[in-house]
FISE-820967 format. One record per atom (N, C-alpha, C, O): residue number from 1; residue in three letters; atom name; z, x, y. Coordinates in steps of 0.2 Angstrom, whole numbers, plus 5000, padded with zeros to 4 digits. Layout:
R,NUM,ALA,CA,Z,X,Y
...
# end
This chain:
R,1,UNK,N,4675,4799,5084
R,1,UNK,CA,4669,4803,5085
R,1,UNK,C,4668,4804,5092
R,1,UNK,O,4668,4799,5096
R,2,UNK,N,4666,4810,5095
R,2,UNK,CA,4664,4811,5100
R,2,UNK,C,4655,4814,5101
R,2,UNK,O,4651,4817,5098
R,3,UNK,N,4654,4811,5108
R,3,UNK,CA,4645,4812,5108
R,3,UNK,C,4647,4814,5114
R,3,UNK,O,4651,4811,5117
R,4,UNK,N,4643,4819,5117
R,4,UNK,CA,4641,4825,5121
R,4,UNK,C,4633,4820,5125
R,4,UNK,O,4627,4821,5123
R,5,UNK,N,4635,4815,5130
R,5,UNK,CA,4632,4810,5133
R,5,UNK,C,4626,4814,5135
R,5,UNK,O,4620,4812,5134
R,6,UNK,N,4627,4822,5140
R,6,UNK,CA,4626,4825,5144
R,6,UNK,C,4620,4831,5139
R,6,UNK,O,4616,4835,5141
R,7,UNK,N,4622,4830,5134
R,7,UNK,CA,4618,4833,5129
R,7,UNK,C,4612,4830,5127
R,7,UNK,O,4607,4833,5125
R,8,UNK,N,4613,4824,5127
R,8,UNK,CA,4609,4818,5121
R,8,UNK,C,4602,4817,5127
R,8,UNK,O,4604,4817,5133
R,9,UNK,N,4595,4817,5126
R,9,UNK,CA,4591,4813,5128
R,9,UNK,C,4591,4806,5128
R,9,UNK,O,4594,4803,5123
R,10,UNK,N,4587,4804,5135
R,10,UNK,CA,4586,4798,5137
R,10,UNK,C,4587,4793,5132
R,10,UNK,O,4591,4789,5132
R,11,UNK,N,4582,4793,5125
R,11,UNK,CA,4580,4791,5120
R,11,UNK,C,4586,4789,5117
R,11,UNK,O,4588,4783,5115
R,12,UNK,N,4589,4794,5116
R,12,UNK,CA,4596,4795,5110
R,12,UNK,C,4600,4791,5112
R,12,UNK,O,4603,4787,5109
R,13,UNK,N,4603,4793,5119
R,13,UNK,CA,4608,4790,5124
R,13,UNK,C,4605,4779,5124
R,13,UNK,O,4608,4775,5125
R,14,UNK,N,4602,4779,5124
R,14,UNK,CA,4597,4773,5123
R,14,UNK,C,4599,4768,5116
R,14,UNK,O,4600,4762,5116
R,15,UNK,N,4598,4773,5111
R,15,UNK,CA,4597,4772,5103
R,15,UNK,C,4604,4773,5102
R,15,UNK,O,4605,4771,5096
R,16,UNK,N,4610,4774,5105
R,16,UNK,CA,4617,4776,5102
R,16,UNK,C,4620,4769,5106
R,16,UNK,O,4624,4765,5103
R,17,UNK,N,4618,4767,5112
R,17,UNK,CA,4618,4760,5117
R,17,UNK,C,4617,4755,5112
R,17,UNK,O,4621,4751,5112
R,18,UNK,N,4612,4755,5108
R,18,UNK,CA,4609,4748,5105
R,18,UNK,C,4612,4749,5098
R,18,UNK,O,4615,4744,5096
R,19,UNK,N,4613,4754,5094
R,19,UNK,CA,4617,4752,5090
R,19,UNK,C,4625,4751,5090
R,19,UNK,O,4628,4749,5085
R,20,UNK,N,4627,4753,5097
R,20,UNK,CA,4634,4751,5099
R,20,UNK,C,4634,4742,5098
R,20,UNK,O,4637,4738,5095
R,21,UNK,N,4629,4740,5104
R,21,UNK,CA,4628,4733,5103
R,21,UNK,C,4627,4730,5096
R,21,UNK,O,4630,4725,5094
R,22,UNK,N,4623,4733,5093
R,22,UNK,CA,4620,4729,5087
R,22,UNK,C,4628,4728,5083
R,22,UNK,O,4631,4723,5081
R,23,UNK,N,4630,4733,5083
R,23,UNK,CA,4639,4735,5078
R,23,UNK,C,4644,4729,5080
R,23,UNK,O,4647,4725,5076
R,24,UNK,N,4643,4728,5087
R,24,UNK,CA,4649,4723,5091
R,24,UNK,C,4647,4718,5091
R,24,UNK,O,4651,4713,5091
R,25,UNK,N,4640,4714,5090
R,25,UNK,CA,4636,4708,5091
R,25,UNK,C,4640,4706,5084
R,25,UNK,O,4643,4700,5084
R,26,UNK,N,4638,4710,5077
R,26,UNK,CA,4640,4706,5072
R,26,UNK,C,4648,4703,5072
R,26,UNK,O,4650,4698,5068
R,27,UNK,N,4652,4705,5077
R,27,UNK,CA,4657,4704,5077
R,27,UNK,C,4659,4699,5082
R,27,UNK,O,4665,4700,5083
R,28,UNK,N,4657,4696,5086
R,28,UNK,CA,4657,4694,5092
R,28,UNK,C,4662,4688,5094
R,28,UNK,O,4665,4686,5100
R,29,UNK,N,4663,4684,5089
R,29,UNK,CA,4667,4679,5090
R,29,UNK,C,4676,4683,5092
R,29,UNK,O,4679,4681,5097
R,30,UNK,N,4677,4687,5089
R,30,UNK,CA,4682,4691,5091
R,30,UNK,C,4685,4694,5095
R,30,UNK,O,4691,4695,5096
R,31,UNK,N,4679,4696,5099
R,31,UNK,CA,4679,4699,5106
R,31,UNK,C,4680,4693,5111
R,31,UNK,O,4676,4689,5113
R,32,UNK,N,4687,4694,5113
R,32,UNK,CA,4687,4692,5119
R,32,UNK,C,4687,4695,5127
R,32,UNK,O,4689,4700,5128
R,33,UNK,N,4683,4690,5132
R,33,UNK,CA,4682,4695,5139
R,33,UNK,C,4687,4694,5143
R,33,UNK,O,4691,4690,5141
R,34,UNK,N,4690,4697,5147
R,34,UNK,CA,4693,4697,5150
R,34,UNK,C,4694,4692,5156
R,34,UNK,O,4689,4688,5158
R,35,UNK,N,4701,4690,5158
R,35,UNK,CA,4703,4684,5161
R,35,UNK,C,4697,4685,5168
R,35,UNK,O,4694,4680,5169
R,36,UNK,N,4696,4690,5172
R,36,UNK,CA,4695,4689,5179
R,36,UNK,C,4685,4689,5176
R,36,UNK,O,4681,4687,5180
R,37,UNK,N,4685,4690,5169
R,37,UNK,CA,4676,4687,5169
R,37,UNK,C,4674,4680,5169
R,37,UNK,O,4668,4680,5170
R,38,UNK,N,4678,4675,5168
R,38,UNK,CA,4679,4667,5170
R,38,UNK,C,4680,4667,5178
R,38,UNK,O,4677,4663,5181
R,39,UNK,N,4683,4669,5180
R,39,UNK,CA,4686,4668,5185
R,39,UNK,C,4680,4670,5190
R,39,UNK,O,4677,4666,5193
R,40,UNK,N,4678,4676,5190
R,40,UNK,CA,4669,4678,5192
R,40,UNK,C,4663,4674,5190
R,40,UNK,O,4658,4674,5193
R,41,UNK,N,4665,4671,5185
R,41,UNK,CA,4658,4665,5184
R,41,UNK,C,4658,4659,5186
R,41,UNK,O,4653,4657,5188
R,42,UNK,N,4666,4655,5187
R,42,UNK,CA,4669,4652,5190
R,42,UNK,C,4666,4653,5198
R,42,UNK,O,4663,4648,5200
R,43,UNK,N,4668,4658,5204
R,43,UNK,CA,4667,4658,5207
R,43,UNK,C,4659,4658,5210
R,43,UNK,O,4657,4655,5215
R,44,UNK,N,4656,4662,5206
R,44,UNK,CA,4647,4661,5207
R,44,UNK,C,4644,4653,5206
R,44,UNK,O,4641,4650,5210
R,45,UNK,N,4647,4651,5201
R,45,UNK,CA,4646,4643,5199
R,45,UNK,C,4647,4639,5208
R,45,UNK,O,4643,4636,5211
R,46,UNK,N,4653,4641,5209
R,46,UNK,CA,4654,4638,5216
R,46,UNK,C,4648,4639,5222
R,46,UNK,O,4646,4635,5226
R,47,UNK,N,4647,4645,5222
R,47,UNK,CA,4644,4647,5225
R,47,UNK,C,4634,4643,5226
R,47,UNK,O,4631,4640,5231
R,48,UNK,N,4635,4644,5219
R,48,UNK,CA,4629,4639,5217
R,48,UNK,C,4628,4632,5219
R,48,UNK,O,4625,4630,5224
R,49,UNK,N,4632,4630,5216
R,49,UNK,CA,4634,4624,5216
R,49,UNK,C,4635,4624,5225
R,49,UNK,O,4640,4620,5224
R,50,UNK,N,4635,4625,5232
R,50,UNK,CA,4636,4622,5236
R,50,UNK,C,4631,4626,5240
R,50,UNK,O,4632,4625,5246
R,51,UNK,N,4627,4629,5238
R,51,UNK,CA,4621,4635,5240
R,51,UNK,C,4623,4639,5244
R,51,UNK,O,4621,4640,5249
R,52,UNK,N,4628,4643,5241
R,52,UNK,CA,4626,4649,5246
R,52,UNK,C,4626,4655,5242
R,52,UNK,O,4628,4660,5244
R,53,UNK,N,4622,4654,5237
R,53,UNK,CA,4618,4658,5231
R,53,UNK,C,4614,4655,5227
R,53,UNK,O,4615,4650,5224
R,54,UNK,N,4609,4659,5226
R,54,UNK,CA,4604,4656,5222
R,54,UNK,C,4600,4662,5220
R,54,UNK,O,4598,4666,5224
R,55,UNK,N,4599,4661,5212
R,55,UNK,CA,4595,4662,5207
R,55,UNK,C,4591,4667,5210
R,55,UNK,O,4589,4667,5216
R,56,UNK,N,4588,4672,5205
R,56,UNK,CA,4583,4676,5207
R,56,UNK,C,4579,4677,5200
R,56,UNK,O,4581,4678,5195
R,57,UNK,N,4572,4678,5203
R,57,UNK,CA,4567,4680,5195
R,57,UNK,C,4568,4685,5194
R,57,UNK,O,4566,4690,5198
R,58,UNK,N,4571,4684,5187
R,58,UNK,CA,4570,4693,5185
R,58,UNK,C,4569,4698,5186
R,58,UNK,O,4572,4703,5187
R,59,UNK,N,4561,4696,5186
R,59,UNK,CA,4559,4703,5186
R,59,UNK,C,4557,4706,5193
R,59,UNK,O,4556,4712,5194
R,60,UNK,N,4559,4700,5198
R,60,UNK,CA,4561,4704,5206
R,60,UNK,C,4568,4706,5205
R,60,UNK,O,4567,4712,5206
R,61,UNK,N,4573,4705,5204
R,61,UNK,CA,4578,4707,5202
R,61,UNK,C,4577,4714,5199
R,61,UNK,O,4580,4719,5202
R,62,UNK,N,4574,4714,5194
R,62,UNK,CA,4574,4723,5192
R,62,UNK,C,4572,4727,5196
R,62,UNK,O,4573,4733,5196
R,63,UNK,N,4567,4723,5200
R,63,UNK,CA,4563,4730,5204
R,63,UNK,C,4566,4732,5210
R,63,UNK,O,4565,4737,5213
R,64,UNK,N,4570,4727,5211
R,64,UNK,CA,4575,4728,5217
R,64,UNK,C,4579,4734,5215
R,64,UNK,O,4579,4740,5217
R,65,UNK,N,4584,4730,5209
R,65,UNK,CA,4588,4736,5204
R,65,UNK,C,4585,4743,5205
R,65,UNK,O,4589,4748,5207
R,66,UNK,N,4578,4744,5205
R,66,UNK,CA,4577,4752,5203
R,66,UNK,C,4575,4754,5209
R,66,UNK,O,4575,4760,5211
R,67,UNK,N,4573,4748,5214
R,67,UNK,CA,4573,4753,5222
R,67,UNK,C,4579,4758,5225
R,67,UNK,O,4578,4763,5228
R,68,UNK,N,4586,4753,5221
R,68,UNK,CA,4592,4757,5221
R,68,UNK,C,4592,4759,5220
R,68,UNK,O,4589,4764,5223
R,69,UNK,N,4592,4761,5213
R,69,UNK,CA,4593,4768,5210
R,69,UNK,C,4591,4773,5211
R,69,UNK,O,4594,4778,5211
R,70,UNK,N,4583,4774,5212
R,70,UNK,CA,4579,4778,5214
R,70,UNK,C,4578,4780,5223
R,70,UNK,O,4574,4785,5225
# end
């Protein structure tokens, strides 16, 4: 099945996201991630753990996000 991303509004593009999730969630034990995603979580943990990153709330985190973007 192919979808025309460029065609689809914001909404639909949105609604075809979540039902992709909803699809892969019921299956999830099966899905394995990939070796260098341990390996990235692994190195943040370190990073944590010895401070030289730390934690941010959310919801400054997203508005950060859309400073970028926009």
């Amino acid at each position: 099945m192919n979808l025309d991303l460029r065609q689809m509004s914001h909404e639909q593009n949105l609604q075809a996201m979540h039902l992709l999730w909803e699809d892969l969630a019921q299956d999830a034990d099966s899905i394995n991630s990939p070796a260098w995603h341990g390996e990235v979580l692994r190195e943040t943990e370190e990073r944590v753990r010895t401070g030289t990153e730390r934690g941010r709330d959310w919801e400054d985190a997203k508005q950060e996000l859309r400073k970028r973007a926009g």
